[in-house]
PAGUZA-162404 format. One record per residue: x, y, z of N, C-alpha, C in turn; residue in three letters; chain. Coordinates in nm, 4 decimals. Layout:
+----------+----------+----------+----------+----------+----------+----------+----------+----------+-----+---+
:      n.u :      n.v :      n.w :     ca.u :     ca.v :     ca.w :      c.u :      c.v :      c.w :   r : c :
+----------+----------+----------+----------+----------+----------+----------+----------+----------+-----+---+
:        X :        Y :        Z :        X :        Y :        Z :        X :        Y :        Z : ala : A :
...
+----------+----------+----------+----------+----------+----------+----------+----------+----------+-----+---+
END
This chain:
+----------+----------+----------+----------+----------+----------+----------+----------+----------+-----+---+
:      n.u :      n.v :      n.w :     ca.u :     ca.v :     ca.w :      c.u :      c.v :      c.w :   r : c :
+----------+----------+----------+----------+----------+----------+----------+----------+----------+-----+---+
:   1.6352 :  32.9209 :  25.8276 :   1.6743 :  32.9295 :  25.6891 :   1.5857 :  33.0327 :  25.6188 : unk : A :
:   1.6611 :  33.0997 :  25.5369 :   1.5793 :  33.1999 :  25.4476 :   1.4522 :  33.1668 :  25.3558 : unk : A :
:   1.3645 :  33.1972 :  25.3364 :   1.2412 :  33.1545 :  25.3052 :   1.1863 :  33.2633 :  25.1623 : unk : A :
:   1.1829 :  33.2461 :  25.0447 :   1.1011 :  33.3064 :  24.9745 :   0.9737 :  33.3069 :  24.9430 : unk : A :
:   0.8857 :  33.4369 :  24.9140 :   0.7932 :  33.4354 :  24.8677 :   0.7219 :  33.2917 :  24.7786 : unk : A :
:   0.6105 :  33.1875 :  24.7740 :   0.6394 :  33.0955 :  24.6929 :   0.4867 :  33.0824 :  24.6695 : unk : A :
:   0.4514 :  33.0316 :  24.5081 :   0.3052 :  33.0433 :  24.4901 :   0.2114 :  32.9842 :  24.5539 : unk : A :
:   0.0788 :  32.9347 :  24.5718 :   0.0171 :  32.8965 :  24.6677 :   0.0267 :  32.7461 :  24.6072 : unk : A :
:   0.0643 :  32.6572 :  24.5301 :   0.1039 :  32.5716 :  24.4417 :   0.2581 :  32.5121 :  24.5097 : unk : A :
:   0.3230 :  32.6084 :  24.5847 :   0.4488 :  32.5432 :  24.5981 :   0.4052 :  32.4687 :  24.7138 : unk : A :
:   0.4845 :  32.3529 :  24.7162 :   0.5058 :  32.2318 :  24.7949 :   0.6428 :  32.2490 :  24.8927 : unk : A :
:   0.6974 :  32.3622 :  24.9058 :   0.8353 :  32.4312 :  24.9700 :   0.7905 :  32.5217 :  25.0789 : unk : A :
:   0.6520 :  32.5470 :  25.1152 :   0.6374 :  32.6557 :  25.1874 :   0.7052 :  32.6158 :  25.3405 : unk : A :
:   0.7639 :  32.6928 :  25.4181 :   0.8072 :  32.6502 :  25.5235 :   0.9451 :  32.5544 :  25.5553 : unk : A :
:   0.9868 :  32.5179 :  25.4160 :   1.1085 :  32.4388 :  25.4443 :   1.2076 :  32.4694 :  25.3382 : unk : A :
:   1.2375 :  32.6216 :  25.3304 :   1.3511 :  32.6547 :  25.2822 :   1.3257 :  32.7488 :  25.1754 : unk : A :
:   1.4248 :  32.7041 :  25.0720 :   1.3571 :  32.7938 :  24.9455 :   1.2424 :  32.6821 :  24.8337 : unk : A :
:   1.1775 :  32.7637 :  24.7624 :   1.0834 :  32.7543 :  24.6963 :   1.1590 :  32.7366 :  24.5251 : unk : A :
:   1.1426 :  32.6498 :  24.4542 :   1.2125 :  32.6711 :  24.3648 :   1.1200 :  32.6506 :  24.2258 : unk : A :
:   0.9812 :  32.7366 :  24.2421 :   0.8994 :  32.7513 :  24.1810 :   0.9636 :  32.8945 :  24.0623 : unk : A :
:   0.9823 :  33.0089 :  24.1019 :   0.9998 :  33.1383 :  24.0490 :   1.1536 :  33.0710 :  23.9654 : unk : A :
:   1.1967 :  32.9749 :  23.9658 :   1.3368 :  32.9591 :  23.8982 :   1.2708 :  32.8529 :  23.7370 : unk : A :
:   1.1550 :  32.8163 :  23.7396 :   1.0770 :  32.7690 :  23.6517 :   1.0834 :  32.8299 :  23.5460 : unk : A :
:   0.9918 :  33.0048 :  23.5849 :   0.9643 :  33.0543 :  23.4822 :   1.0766 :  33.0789 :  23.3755 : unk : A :
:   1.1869 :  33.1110 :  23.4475 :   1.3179 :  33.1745 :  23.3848 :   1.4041 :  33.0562 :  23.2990 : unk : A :
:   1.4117 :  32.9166 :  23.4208 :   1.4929 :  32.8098 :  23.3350 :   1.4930 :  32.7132 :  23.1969 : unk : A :
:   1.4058 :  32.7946 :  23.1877 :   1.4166 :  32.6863 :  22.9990 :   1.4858 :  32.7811 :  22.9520 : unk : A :
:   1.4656 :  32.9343 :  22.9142 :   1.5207 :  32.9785 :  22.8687 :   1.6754 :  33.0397 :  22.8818 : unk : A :
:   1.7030 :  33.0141 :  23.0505 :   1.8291 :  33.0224 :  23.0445 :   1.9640 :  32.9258 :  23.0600 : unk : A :
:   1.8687 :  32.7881 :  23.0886 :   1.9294 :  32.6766 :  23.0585 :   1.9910 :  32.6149 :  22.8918 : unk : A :
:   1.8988 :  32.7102 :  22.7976 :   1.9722 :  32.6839 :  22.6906 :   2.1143 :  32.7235 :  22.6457 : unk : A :
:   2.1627 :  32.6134 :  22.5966 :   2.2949 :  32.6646 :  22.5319 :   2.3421 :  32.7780 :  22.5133 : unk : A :
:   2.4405 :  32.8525 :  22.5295 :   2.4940 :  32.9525 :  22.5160 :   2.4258 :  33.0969 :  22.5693 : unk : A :
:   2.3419 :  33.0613 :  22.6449 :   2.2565 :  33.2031 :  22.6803 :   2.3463 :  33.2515 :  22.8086 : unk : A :
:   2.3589 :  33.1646 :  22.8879 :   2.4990 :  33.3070 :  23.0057 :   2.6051 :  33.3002 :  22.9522 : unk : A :
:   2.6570 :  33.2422 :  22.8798 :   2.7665 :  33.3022 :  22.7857 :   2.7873 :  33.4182 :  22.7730 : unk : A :
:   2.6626 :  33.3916 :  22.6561 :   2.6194 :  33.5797 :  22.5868 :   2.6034 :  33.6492 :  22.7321 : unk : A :
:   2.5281 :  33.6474 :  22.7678 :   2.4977 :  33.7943 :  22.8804 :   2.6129 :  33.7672 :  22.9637 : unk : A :
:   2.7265 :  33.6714 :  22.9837 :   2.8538 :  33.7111 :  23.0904 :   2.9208 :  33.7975 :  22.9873 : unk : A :
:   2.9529 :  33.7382 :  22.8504 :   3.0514 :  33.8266 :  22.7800 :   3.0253 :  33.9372 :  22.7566 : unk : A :
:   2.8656 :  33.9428 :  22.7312 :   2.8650 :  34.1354 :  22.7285 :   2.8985 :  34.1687 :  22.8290 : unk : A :
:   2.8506 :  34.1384 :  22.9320 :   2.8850 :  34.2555 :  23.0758 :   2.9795 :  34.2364 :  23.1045 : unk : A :
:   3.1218 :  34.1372 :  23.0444 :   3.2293 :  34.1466 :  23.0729 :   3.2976 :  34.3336 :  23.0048 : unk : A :
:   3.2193 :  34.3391 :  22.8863 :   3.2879 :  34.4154 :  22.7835 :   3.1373 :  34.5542 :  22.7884 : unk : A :
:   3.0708 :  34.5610 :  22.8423 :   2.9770 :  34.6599 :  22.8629 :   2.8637 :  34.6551 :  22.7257 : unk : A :
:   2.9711 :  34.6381 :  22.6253 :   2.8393 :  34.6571 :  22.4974 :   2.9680 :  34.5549 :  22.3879 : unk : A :
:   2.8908 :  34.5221 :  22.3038 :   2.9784 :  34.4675 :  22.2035 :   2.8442 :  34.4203 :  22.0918 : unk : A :
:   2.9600 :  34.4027 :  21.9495 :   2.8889 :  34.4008 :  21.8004 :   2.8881 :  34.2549 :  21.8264 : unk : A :
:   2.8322 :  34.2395 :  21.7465 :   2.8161 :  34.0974 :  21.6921 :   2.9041 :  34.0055 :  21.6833 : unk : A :
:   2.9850 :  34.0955 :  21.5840 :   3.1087 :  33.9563 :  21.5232 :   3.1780 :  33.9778 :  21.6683 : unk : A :
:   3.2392 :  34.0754 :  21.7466 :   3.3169 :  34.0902 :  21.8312 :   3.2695 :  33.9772 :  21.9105 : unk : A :
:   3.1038 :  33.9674 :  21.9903 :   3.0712 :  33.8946 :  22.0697 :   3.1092 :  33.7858 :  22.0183 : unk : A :
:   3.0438 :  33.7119 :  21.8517 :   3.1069 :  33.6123 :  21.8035 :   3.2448 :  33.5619 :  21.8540 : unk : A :
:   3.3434 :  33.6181 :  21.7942 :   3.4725 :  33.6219 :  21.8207 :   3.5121 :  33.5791 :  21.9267 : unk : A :
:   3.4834 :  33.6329 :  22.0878 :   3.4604 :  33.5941 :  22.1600 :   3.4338 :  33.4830 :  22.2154 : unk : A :
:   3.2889 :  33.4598 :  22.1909 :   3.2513 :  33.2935 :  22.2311 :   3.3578 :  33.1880 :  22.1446 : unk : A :
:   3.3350 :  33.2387 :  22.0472 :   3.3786 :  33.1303 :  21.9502 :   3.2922 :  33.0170 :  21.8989 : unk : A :
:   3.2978 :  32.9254 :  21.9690 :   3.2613 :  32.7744 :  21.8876 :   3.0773 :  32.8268 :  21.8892 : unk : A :
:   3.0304 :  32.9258 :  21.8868 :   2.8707 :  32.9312 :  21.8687 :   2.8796 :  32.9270 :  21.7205 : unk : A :
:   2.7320 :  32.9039 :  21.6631 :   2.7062 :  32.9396 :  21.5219 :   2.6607 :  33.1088 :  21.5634 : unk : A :
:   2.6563 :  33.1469 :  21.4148 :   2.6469 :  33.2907 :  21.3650 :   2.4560 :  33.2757 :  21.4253 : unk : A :
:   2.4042 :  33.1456 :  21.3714 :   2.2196 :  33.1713 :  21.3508 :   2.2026 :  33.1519 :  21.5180 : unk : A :
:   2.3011 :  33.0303 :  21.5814 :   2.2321 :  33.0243 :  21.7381 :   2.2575 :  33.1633 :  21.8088 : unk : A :
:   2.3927 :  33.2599 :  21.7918 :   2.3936 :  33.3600 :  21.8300 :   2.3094 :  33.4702 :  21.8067 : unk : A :
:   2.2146 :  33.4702 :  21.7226 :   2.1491 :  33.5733 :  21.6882 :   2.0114 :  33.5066 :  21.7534 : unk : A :
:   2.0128 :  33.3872 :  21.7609 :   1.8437 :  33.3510 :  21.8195 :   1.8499 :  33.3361 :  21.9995 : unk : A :
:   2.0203 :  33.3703 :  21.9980 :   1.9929 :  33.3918 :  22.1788 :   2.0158 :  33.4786 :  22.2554 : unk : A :
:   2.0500 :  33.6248 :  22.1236 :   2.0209 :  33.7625 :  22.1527 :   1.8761 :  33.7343 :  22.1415 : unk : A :
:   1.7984 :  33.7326 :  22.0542 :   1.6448 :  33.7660 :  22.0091 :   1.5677 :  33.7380 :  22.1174 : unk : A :
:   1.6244 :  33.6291 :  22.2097 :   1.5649 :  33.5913 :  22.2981 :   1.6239 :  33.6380 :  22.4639 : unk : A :
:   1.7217 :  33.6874 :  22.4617 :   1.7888 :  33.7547 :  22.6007 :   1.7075 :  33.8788 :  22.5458 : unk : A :
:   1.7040 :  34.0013 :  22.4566 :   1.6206 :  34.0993 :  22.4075 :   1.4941 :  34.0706 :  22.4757 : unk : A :
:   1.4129 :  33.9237 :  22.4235 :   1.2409 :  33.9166 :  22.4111 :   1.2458 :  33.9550 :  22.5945 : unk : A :
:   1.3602 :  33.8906 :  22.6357 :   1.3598 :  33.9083 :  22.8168 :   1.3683 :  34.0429 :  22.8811 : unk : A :
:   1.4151 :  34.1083 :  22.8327 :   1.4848 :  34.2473 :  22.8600 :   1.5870 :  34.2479 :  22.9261 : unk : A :
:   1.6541 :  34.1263 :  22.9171 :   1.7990 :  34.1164 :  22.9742 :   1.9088 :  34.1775 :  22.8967 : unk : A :
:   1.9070 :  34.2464 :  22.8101 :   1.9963 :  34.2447 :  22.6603 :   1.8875 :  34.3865 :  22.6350 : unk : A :
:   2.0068 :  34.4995 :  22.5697 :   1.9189 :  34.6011 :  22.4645 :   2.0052 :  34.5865 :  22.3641 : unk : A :
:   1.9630 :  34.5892 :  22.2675 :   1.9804 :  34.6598 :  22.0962 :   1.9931 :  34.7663 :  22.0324 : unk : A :
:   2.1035 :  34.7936 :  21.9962 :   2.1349 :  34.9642 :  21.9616 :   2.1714 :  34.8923 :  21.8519 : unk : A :
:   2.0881 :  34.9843 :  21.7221 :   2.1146 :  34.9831 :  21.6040 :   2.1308 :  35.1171 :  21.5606 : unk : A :
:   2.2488 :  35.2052 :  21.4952 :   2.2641 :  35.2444 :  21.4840 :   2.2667 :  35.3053 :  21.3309 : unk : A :
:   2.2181 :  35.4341 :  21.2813 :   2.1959 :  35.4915 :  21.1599 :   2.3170 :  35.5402 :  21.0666 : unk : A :
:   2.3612 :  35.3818 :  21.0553 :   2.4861 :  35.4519 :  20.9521 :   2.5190 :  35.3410 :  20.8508 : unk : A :
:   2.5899 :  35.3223 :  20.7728 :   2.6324 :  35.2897 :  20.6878 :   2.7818 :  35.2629 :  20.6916 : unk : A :
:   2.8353 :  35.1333 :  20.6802 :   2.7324 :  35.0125 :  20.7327 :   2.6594 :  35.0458 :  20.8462 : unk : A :
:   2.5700 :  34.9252 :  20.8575 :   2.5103 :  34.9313 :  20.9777 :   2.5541 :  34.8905 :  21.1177 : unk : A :
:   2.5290 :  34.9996 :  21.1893 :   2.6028 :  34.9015 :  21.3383 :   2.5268 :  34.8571 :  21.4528 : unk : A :
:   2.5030 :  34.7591 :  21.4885 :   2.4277 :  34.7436 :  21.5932 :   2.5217 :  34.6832 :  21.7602 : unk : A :
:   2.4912 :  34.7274 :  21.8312 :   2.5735 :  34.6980 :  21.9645 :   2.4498 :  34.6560 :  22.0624 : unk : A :
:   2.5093 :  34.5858 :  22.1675 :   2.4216 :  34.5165 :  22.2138 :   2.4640 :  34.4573 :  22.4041 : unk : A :
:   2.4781 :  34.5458 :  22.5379 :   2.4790 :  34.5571 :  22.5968 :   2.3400 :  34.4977 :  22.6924 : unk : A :
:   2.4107 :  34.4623 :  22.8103 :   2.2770 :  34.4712 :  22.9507 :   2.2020 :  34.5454 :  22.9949 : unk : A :
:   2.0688 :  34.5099 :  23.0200 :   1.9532 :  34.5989 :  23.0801 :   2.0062 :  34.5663 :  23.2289 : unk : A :
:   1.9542 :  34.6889 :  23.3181 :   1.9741 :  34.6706 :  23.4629 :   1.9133 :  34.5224 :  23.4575 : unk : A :
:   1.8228 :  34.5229 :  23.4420 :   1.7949 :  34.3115 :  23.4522 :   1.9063 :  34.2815 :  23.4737 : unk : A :
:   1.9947 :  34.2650 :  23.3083 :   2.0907 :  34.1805 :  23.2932 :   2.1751 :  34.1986 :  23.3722 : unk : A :
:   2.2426 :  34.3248 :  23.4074 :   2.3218 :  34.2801 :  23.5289 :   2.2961 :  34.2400 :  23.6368 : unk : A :
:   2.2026 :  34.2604 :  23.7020 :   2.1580 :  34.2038 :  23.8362 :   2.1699 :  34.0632 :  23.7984 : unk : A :
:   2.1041 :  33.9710 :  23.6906 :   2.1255 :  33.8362 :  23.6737 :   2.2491 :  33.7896 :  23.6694 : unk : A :
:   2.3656 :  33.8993 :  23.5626 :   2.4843 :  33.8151 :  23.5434 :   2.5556 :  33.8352 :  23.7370 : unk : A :
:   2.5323 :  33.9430 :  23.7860 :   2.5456 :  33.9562 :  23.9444 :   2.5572 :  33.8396 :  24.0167 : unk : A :
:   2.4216 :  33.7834 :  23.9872 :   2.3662 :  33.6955 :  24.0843 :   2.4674 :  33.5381 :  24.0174 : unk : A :
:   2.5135 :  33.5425 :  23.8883 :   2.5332 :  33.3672 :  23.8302 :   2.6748 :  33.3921 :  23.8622 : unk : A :
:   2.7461 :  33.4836 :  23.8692 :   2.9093 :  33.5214 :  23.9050 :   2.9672 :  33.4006 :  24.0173 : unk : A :
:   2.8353 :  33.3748 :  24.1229 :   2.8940 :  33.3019 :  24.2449 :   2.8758 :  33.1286 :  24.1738 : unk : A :
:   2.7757 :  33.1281 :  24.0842 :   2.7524 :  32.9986 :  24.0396 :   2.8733 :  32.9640 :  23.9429 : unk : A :
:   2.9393 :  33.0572 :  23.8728 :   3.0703 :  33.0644 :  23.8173 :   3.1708 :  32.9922 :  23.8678 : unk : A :
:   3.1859 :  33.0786 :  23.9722 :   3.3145 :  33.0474 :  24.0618 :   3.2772 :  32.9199 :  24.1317 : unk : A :
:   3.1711 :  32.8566 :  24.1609 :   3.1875 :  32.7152 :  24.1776 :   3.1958 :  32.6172 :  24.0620 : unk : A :
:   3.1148 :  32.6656 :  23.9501 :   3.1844 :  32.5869 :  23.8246 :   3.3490 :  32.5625 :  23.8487 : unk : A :
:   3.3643 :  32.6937 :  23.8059 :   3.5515 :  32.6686 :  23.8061 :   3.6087 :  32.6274 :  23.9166 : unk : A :
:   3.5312 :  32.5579 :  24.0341 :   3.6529 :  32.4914 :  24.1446 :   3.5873 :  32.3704 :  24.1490 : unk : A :
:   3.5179 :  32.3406 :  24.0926 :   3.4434 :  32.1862 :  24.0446 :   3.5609 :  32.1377 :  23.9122 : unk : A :
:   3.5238 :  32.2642 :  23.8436 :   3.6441 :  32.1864 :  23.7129 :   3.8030 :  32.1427 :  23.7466 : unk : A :
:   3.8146 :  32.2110 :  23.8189 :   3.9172 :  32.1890 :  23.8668 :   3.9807 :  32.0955 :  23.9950 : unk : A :
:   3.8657 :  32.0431 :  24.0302 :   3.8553 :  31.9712 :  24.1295 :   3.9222 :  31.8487 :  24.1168 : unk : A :
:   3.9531 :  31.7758 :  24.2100 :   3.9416 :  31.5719 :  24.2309 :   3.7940 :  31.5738 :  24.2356 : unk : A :
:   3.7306 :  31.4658 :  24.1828 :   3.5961 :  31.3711 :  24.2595 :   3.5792 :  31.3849 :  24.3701 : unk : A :
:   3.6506 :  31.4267 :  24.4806 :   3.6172 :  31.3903 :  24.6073 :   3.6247 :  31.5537 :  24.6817 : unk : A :
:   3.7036 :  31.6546 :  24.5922 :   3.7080 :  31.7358 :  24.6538 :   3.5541 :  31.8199 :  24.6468 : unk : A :
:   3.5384 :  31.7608 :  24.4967 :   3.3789 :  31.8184 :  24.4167 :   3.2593 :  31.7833 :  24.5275 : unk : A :
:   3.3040 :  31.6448 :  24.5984 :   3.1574 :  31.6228 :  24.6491 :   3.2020 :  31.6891 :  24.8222 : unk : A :
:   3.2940 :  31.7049 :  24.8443 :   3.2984 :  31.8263 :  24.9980 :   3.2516 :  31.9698 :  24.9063 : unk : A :
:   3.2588 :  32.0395 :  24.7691 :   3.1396 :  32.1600 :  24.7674 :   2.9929 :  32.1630 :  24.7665 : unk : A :
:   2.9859 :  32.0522 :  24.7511 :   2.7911 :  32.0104 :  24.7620 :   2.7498 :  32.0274 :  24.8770 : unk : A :
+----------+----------+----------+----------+----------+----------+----------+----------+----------+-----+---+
END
């Protein structure tokens, strides 16, 4: 079995993966609506605000802006604000971000055959 790098702290060394390095990242991407945002941009390459809004839908206006601020603080997300009147700001993936939304695409597609599942078919994908 494939084996990752794992801190001298992990209790995984030698029996598989290490699921120490998924720590640092999961609070913040376990919150609400955060692969949302970074699937729908990289669905659409760059998008405004209200558009992304629009989009998700059922987010608030304040959680959407505090989970750019925080895909940004990551460098998963850049910010183009633009010098005009009105103001425009657009807001696309850092190579980060795609490599991440890359990597959650396969975790996707088992969402959606779980949702769609029987009970019984759900526990033959585990």
């Amino acid at each position: 079995m494939e084996s990752f790098m794992a801190s001298k702290e992990c209790r995984m060394v030698g029996k598989g993966y290490c699921p120490c390095p998924l720590e640092d990242v999961a609070e913040a991407l376990s919150r609400k609506w955060t692969l949302t945002i970074l699937v729908t941009i990289g669905n659409f390459d760059k998008l405004r605000f209200n558009d992304l809004h629009a989009r998700i839908g059922k987010i608030t206006p304040k959680t959407l802006a505090d989970r750019l601020k925080g895909l940004e603080a990551m460098a998963l997300i850049r910010r183009k604000a633009y010098n005009e009147i009105p103001p425009r700001v657009e807001y696309s993936l850092t190579s980060k971000g795609r490599k991440l939304r890359h990597a959650v695409i396969p975790l996707m597609r088992w969402a959606a055959k779980q949702k769609s599942s029987t009970p019984q078919q759900v526990s033959q994908l585990m």
